[in-house]
N, C-alpha and C positions, 0 to 999 in steps of 0.2 A: 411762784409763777411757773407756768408750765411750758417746760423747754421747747423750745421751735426746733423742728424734723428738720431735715438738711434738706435746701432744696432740690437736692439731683440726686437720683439712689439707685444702683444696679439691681435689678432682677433678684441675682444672687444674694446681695443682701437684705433684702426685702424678705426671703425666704430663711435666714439665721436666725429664726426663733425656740430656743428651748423648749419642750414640751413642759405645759401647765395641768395636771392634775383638775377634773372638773372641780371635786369638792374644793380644791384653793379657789376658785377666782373671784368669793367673797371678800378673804381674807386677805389683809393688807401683809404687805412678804415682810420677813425679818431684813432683809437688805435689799436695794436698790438693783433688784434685777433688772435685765435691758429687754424694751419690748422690739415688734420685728423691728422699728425702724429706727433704733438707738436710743429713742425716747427713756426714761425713769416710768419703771410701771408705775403708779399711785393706787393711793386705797382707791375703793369702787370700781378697778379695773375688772372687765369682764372679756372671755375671747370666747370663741366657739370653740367645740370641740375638735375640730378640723381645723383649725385655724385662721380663716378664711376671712374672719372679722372680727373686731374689739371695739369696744368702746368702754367710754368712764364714766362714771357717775358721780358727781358732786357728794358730797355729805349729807346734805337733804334729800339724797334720793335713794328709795331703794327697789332692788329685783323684785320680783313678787312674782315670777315665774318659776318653778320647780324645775321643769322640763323641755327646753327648749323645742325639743324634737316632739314635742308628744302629739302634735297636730297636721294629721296628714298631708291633708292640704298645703304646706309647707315646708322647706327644709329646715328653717330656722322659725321662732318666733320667741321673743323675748319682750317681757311686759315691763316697765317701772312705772312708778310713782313720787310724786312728792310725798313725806311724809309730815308735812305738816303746813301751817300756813295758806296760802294760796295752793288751789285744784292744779295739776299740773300731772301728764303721763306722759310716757316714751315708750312706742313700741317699735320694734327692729325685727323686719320681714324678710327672709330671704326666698325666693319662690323660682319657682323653674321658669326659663324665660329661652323657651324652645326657639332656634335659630337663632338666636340673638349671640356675641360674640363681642358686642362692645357697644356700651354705651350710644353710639350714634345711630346705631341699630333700631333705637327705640323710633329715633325722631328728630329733630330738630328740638330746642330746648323750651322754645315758645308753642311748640306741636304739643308735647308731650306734657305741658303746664296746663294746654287747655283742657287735655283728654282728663286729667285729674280734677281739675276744677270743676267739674260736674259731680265730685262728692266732697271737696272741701271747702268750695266754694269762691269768690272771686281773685283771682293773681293779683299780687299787691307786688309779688317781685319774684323773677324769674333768672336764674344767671349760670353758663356753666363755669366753672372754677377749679383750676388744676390741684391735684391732689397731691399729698407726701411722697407715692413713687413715683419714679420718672415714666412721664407719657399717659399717666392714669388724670382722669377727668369726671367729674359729677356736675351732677344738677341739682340747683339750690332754689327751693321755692318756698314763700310765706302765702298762707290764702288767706284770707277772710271770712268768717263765718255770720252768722248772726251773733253770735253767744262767746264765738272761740276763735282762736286763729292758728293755727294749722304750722308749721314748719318738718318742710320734707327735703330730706339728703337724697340721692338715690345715684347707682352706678351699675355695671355691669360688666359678669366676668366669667368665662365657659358655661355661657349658657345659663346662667343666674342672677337674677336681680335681688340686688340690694338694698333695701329700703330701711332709713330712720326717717319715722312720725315723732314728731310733738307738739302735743294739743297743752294752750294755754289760753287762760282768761284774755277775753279780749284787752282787757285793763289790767293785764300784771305789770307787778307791780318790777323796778328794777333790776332788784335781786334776781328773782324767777327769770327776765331775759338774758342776764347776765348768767344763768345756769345754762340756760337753754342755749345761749353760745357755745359756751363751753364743752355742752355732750354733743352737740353736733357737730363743733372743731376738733372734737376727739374719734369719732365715727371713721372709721376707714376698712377697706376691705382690698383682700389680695386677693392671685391668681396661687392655686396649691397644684402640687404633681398628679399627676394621673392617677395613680396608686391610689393616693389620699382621697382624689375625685370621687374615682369608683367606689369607695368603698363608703363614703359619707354620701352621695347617692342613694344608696341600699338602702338609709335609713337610718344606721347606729350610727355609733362613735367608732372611729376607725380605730384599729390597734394600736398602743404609744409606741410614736416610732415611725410610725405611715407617714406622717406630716412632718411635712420641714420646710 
């Protein structure tokens, strides 16, 4: 079972993250290293380069992004899949979100469900829900499709929004929800130092050592 985050967490510990190496963060560790928020990393743990976000991937799912960065238009984008069984993707946007500074910035929770729902189609549930560090807050929405139905995380943080999609059969089947819980209670994103800001801004991968 996967350990439950504490619920109240300083700043500064939010921030104790050792640097991960991109090529690891396929590879499941030789021992139980601790991720930012004291959790047990597990296999299909994935973080950015900056480190600004992670998420985990069930067994059944895999990356299928090379490049996080490769798409201008974006700071982040990262693709998965199911790999077997029932059609199932996750993709994880991070994009510039000019003036913006916090989550409520965007909107109201029911504002900002509608403004999406003109491409995923009708709200079936809309909720915001406090997050693993102290004072951080997301918005939680299911849409409805003809075909698919939609599950979007999303949050905001210097000036950056953070988005996990996941598109499932309108009819998946338990397991498939039961994952799709799971990568989405695992979805979280921090606030990094200037240094790290400025320098994963420009584009690259900041030098090991900028993030903390």
């Amino acid at each position: 079972m996967r350990p439950r985050p504490p619920a109240s967490l300083s700043r500064a510990a939010a921030l104790k993250f050792a640097s991960i190496p991109l090529a690891a963060l396929l590879a499941s560790p030789a021992a139980p290293a601790r991720a930012v928020i004291g959790e047990s990393i597990l296999p299909g743990y994935l973080q950015a380069d900056d480190k600004s976000w992670d998420v985990t991937l069930p067994a059944a799912w895999k990356a299928s992004t090379a490049d996080m960065r490769a798409e201008p238009e974006h700071r982040f984008h990262l693709r998965a899949e199911r790999s077997s069984g029932a059609a199932a993707s996750l993709d994880v946007f991070v994009d510039v979100a000019k003036g913006k500074q916090f989550l409520s910035d965007l909107g109201k929770v029911d504002e900002v469900g509608r403004r999406y729902a003109e491409r995923f189609g009708t709200v079936q549930r809309a909720a915001a829900v406090p997050g693993p560090v102290r004072g951080s807050t997301y918005y939680e929405y299911e849409f409805a499709g003809s075909t698919t139905t939609t599950r979007a995380k999303l949050t905001v943080y210097q000036s950056r929004l953070y988005m996990l999609l996941l598109t499932l059969p309108s009819s998946a089947p338990a397991e498939v929800l039961a994952e799709a819980d799971a990568i989405s209670s695992s979805f979280k994103a921090f606030p990094v130092n200037m240094f790290c800001l400025a320098a994963s801004n420009g584009g690259t991968a900041p030098t090991p050592g900028t993030c903390y």
